[in-house]
C-alpha positions in Angstrom: -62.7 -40.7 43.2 -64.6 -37.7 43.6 -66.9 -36.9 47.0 -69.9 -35.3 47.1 -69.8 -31.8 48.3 -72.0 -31.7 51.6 -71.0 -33.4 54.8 -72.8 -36.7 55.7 -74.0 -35.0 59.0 -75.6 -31.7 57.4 -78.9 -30.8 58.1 -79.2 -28.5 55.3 -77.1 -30.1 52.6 -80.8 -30.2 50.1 -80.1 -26.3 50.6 -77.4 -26.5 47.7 -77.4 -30.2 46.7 -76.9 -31.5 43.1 -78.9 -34.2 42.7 -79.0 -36.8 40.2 -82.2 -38.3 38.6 -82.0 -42.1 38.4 -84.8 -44.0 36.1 -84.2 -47.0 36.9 -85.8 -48.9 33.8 -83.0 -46.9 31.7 -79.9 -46.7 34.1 -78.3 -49.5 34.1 -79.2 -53.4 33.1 -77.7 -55.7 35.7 -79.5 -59.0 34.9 -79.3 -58.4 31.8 -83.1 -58.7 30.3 -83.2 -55.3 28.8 -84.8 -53.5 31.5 -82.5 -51.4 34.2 -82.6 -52.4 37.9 -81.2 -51.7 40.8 -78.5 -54.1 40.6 -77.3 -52.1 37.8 -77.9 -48.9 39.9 -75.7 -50.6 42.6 -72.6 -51.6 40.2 -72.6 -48.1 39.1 -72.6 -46.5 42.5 -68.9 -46.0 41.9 -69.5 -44.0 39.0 -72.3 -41.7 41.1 -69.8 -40.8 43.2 -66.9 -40.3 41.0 -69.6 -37.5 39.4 -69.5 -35.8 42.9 -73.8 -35.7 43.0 -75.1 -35.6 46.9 -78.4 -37.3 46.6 -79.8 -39.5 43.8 -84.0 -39.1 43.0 -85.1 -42.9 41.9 -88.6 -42.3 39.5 -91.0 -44.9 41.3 -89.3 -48.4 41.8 -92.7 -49.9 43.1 -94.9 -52.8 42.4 -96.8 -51.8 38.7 -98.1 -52.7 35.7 -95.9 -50.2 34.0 -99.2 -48.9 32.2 -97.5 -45.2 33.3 -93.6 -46.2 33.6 -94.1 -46.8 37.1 -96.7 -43.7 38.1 -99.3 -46.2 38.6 -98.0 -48.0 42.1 -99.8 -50.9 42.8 -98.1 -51.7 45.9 -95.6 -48.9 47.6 -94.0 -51.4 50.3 -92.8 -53.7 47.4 -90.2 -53.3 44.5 -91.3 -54.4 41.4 -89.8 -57.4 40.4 -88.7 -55.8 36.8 -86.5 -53.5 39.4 -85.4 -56.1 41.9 -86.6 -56.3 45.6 -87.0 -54.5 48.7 -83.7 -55.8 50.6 -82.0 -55.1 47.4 -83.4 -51.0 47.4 -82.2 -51.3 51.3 -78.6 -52.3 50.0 -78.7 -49.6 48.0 -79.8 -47.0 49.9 -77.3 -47.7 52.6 -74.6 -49.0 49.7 -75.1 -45.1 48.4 -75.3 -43.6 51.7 -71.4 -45.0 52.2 -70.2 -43.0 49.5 -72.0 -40.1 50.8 -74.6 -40.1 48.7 -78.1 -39.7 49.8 -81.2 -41.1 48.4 -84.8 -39.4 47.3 -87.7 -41.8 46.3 -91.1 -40.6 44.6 -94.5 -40.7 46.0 -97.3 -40.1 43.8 -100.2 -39.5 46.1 -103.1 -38.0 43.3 -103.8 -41.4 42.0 -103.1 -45.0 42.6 -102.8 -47.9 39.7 -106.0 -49.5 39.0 -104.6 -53.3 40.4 -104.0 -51.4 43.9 -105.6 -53.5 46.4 -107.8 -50.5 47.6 -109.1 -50.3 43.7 -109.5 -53.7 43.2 -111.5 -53.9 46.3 -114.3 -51.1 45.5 -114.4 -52.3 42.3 -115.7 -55.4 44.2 -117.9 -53.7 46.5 -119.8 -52.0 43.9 -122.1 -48.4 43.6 -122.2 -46.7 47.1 -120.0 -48.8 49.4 -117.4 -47.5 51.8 -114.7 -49.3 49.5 -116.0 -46.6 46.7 -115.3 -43.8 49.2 -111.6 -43.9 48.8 -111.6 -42.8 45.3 -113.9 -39.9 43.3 -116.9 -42.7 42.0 -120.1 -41.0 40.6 -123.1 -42.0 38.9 -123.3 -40.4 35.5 -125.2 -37.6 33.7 -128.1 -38.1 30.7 -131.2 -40.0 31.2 -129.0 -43.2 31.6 -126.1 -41.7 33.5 -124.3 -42.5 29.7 -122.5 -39.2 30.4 -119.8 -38.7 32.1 -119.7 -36.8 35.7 -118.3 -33.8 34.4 -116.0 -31.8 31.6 -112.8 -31.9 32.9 -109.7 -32.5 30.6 -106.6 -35.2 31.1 -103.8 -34.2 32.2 -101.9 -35.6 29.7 -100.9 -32.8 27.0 -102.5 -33.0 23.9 -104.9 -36.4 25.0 -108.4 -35.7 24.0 -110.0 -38.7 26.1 -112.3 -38.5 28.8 -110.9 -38.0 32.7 -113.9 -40.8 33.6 -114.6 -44.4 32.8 -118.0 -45.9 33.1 -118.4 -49.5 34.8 -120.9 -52.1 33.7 -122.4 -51.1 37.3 -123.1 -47.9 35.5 -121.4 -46.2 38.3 -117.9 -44.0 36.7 -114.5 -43.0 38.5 -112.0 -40.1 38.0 -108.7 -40.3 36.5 -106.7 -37.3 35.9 -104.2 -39.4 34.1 -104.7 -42.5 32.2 -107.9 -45.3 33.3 -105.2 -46.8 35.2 -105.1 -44.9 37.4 -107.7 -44.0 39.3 -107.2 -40.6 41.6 -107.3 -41.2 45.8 -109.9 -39.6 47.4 -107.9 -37.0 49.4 -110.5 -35.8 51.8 -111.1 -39.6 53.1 -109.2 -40.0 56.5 -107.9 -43.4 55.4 -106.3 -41.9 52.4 -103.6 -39.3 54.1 -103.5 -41.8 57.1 -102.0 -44.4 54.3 -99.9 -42.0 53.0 -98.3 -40.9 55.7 -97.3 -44.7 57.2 -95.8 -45.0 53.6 -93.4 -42.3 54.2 -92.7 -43.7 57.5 -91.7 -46.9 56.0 -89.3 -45.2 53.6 -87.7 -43.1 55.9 -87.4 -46.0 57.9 -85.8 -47.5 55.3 -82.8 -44.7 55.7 -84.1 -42.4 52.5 -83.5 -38.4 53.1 -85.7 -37.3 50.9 -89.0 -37.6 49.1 -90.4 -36.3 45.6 -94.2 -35.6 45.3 -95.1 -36.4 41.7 -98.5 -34.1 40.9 -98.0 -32.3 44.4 -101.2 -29.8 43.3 -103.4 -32.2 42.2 -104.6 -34.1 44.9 -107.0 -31.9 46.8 -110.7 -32.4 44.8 -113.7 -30.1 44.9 -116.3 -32.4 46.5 -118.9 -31.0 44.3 -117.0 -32.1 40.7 -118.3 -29.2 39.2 -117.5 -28.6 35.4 -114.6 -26.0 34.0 -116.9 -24.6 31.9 -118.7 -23.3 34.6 -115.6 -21.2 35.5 -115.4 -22.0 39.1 -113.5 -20.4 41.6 -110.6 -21.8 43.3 -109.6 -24.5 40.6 -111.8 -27.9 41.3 -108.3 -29.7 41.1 -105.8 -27.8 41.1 -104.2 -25.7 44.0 -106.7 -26.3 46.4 -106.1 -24.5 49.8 -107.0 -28.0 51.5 -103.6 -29.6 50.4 -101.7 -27.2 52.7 -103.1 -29.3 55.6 -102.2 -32.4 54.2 -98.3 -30.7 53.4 -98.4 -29.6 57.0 -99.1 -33.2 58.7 -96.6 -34.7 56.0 -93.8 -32.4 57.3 -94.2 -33.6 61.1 -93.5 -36.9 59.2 -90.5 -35.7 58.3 -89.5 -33.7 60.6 -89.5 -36.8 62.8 -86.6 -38.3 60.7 -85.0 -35.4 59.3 -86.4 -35.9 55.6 -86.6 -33.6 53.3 -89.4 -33.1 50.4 -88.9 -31.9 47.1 -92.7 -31.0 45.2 -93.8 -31.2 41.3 -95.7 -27.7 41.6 -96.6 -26.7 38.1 -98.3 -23.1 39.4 -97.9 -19.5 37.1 -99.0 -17.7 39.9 -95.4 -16.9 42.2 -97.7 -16.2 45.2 -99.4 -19.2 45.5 -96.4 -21.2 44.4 -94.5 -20.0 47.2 -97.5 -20.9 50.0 -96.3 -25.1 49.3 -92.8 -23.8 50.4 -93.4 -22.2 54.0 -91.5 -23.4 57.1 -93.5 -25.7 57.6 -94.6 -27.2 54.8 -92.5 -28.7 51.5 -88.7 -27.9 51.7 -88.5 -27.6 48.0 -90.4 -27.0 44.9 -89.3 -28.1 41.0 -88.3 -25.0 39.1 -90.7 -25.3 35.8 -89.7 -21.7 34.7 -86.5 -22.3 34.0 -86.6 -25.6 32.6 -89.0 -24.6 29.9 -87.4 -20.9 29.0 -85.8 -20.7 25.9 -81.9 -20.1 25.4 -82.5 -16.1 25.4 -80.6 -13.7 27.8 -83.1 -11.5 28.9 -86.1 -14.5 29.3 -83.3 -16.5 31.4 -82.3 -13.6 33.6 -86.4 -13.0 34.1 -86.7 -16.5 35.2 -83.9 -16.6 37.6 -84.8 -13.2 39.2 -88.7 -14.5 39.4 -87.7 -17.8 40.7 -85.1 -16.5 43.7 -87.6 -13.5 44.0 -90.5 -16.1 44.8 -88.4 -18.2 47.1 -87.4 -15.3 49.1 -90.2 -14.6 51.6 -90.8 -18.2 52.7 -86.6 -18.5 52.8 -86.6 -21.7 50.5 -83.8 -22.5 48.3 -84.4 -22.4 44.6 -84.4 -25.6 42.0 -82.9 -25.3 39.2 -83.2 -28.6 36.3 -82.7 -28.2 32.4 -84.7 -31.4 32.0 -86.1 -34.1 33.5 -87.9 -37.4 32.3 -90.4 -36.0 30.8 -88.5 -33.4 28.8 -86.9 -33.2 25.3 -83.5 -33.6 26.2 -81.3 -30.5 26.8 -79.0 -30.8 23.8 -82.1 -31.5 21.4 -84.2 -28.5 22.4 -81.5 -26.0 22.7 -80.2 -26.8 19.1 -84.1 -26.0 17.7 -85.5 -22.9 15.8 -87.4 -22.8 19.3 -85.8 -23.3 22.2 -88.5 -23.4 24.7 -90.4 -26.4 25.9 -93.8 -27.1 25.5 -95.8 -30.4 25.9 -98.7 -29.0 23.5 -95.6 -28.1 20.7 -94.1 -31.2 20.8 -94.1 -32.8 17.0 -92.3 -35.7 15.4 -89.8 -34.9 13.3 -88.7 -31.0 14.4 -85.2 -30.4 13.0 -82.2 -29.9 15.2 -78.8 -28.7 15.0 -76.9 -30.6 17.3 -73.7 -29.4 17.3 -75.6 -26.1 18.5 -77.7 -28.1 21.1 -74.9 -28.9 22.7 -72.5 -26.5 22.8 -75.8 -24.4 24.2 -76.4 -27.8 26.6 -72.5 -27.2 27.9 -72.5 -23.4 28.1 -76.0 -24.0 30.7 -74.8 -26.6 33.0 -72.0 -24.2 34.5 -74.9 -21.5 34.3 -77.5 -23.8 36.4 -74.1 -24.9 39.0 -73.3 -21.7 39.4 -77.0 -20.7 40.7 -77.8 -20.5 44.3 -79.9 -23.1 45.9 -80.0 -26.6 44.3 -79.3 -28.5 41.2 -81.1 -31.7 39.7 -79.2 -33.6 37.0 -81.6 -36.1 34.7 -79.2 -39.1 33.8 -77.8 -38.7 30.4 -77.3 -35.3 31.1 -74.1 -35.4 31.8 -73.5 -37.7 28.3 -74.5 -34.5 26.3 -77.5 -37.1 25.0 -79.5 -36.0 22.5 -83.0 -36.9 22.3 -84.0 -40.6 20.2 -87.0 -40.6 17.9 -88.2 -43.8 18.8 -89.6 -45.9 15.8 -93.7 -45.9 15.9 -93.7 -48.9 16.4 -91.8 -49.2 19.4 -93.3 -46.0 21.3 -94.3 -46.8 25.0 -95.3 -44.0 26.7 -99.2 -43.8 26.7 -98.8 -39.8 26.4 -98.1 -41.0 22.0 -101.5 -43.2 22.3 -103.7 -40.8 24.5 -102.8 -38.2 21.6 -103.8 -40.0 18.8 -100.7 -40.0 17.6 -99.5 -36.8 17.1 -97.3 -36.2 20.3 -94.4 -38.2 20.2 -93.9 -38.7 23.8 -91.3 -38.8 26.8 -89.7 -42.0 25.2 -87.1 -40.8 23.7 -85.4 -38.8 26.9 -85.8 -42.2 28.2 -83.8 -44.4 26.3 -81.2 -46.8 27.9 -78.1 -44.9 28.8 -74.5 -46.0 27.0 -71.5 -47.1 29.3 -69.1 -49.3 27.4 -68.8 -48.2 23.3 -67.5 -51.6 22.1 -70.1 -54.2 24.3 -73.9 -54.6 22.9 -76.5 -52.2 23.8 -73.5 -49.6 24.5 -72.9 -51.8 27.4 -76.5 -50.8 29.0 -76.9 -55.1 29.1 -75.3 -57.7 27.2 -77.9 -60.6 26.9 -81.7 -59.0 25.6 -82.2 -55.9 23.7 -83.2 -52.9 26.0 -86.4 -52.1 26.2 -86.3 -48.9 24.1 -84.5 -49.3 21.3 -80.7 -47.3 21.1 -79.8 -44.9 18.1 -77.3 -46.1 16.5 -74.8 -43.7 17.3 -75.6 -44.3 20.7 -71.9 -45.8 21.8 -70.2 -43.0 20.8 -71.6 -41.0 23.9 -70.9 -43.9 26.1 -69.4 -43.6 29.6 -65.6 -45.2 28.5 -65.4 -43.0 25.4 -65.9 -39.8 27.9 -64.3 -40.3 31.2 -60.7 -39.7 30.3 -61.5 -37.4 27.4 -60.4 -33.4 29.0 -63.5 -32.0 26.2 -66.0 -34.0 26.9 -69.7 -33.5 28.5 -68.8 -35.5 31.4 -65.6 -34.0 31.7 -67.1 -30.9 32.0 -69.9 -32.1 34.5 -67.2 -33.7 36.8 -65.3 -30.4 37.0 -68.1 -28.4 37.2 -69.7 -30.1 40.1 -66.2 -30.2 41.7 -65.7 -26.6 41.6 -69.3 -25.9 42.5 -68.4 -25.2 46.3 -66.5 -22.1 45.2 -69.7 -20.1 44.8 -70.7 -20.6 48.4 -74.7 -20.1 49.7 -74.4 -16.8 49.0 -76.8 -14.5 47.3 -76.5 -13.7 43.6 -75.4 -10.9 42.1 -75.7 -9.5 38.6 -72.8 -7.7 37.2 -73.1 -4.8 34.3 -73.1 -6.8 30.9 -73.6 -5.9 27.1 -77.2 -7.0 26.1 -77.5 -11.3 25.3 -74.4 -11.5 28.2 -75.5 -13.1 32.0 -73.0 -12.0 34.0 -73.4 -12.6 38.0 -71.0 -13.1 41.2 -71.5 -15.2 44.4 -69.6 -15.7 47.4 -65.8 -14.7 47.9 -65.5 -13.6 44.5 -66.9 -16.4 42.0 -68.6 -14.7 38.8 -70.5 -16.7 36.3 -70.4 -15.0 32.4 -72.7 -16.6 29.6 -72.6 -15.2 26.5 -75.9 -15.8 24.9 -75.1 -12.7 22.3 -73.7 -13.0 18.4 -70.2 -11.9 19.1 -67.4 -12.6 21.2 -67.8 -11.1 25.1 -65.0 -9.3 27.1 -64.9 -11.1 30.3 -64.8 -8.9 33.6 -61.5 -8.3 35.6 -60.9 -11.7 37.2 -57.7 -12.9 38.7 -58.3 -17.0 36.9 -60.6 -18.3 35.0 -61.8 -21.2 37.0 -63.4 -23.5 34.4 -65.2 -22.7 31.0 -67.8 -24.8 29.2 -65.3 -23.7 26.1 -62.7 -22.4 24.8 -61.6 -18.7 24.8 -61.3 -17.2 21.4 -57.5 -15.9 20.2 -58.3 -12.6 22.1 -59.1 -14.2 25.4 -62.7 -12.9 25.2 -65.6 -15.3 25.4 -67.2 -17.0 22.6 -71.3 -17.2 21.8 -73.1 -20.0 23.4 -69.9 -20.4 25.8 -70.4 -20.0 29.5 -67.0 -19.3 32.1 -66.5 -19.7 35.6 -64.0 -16.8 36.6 -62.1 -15.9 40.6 -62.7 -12.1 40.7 
């Protein structure tokens, strides 16, 4: 069996961690009523750890309606019962922490779901009580107050609804995100006190980490004022009050050695960077690199930007190909566009997947071999392709809040595959999952890959194996015909990708260490092949 690659006892192992990304309603189904839980986490533990990952990031496990997959928490000391139950998440956190792998849970502090007890409470109270205070209520505008507060848009791309929601009191609250899920209050005492005693109960709890969903969108200009009106900062977004809140979160941390990882969607480097100072978040999501498109030069500028950014607050880099809310690697990469893009996203776009994944293949050994650290989405490491879920079966409310037109984060989300001849791929035996499976789903299934030398998860397990060779060192780039990455680390270890239409000389190397595929007749690299080579 495999062992993760950082020592139990290292302070700094989230400086070059691979992490894996469990959602939990897709993972594995250990009760067997078509929704994952953490007793099928726990059973696959030993599969975790054969993989080699350091840390695994659970999406929220928490008492919800599930109007949001789990981002609308009703009640963050409980475990929804869908998911199990609080002793069971502290077996598993310590089960994991046995192999030597470390656990990360997800806070989402903009907005709570509208069953909280907080919500339910002021809902209660009514117009102007302190109950209210806790969360962004406001009479409306118009002769009646029949208009809402203000202009501003969802969050959710491509949704055209309104960010308000009138009561019969006639008073309306603020939600960024779906009507379930009314947004906190952030400059109420109450609010960050709450927060932070909920991080204490987790790290408590023996997790090492925490992921803040939404980490820029909490602080709110008191005044609501309307985007048309251009003000300046941002109302909502990257307000300079959150870096007191970050401050006070990281004595939190501090106290138990915890580590945070932020969602930080920001295009300006500078003020991306301010989240990531000493004394702030430890780490930031790496959005650049996870939407560029599977071109040379646009990768290289992306890597460059991100370590360039990271570099004057000395934080380590993130580096994810896709995540749950993502087309799936192998999907996007076998497209006439590459990118990703929420507002693009259409049912229906052809893919070449064949392409996708030899592209998906040739990237994981380029994102391993990058300094700082990696986070794998589950699936990943199947070579999974993304699953146009039947209309009729679409969940996410990002299809409803569209109208329609955007498909959704469903079909990165469907139930994974572990045994190719047992129903539902071996996901559960008894009810059907809970997103429906393609129907070649068994043939990426766990058994059919882990004693296969040329498959995805082959290639994962060596990769992450091997990892260690590139050290913490800084990164390199080595002279390279144009649509060829070329870079070295520590002691020697270069990375070559040929992105270009024609097979690629590789440098002087001693042994090639691993490649994502094989070398052509000539020993020269192919297109859309990535190596790992000792100089």
């Amino acid at each position: 069996m495999g062992q993760p690659t950082h020592a139990q006892n290292d302070p700094d192992w989230w400086r070059s961690a691979v992490i894996y990304q469990v959602y939990v309603r897709s993972f594995a189904d250990g009760d067997g009523d078509g929704t994952g839980d953490l007793a099928g986490v726990r059973s696959r533990l030993p599969y975790l750890a054969e993989l080699g990952v350091d840390a695994l990031w659970f999406n929220p496990w928490y008492l919800s309606p599930m109007k949001d997959g789990g981002y609308d928490v009703a009640d963050y000391r409980a475990v929804d019962p869908a998911f199990g139950t609080l002793a069971e998440a502290e077996k598993l956190i310590a089960e994991a922490r046995e192999l030597g792998i470390r656990t990360i849970v997800d806070i989402v502090p903009n907005h709570v779901s509208d069953r909280h007890p907080w919500f339910r409470a002021a809902l209660a109270a009514g117009p102007g009580s302190p109950e209210r205070e806790l969360f962004h209520f406001r009479p409306g505008r118009g002769p009646d107050g029949e208009l809402p507060p203000n202009d501003w848009p969802s969050q959710f791309a491509g949704s055209t609804e309104p960010v308000w929601t009138r009561l019969p009191d006639g008073d309306w609250y603020l939600h960024l995100f779906t009507p379930e899920q009314p947004d906190l209050n952030w400059a109420h005492p109450a609010v960050r006190q709450e927060h932070e005693d909920i991080l204490r109960f987790w790290f408590e709890r023996g997790v090492a980490g925490v992921r803040i969903d939404s980490a820029a969108l909490l602080a709110k200009d008191p005044d609501l004022p309307d985007l048309a009106a251009r003000p300046e900062p941002h109302p909502f977004v990257d307000r300079d009050e959150l870096h007191d809140v970050y401050r006070s979160w990281r004595r939190v941390a501090d106290e138990y050695g915890g580590v945070f990882v932020g969602e930080v969607w920001l295009p300006d480097t500078e003020r991306f960077a301010r989240y990531l100072r000493p004394d702030e978040l430890h780490t930031a999501f790496n959005f650049s690199f996870l939407s560029c498109p599977w071109e040379a030069a646009r990768l290289r500028d992306s890597i460059e930007a991100t370590l360039a950014e990271h570099a004057p607050v000395g934080a380590p880099a993130t580096w994810v190909l896709c995540n749950h809310d993502v087309t799936r690697t192998v999907t996007r990469y076998g497209r006439e566009d590459t990118a990703f893009d929420f507002a693009t996203k259409t049912f229906g776009t052809p893919t070449d997947l064949a392409l996708g994944t030899r592209r998906a293949r040739a990237a994981a050994l380029l994102s391993l071999a990058l300094p700082g650290s990696v986070y794998l989405y589950q699936g990943e490491e199947l070579g999974l392709p993304e699953a146009e879920i039947p209309v009729d079966r679409v969940q996410d409310p990002m299809y409803f809040r569209s109208g329609g037109t955007d498909p959704g984060r469903d079909g990165c989300r469907v139930p994974l595959p572990w045994a190719a001849g047992l129903p539902y791929a071996g996901f559960g035996s008894q009810e059907e999952p809970w997103l429906p499976q393609p129907a070649d789903w068994p043939s990426y299934a766990v058994d059919r890959q882990r004693d296969d030398p040329h498959s995805v998860l082959t290639l994962y397990r060596e990769a992450v194996a091997a990892r260690p060779v590139f050290g913490d060192g800084p990164l390199t780039w080595l002279p390279a015909p144009d649509g060829v990455l070329a870079f070295s680390r520590a002691d020697g270890a270069i990375c070559v990708v040929n992105l270009a239409t024609t097979p690629a000389r590789l440098p002087a190397h001693s042994r090639l260490l691993l490649s994502s595929g094989p070398l052509d007749d000539t020993g020269r690299l192919p297109q859309d092949t990535a190596a790992w080579l000792q100089a």
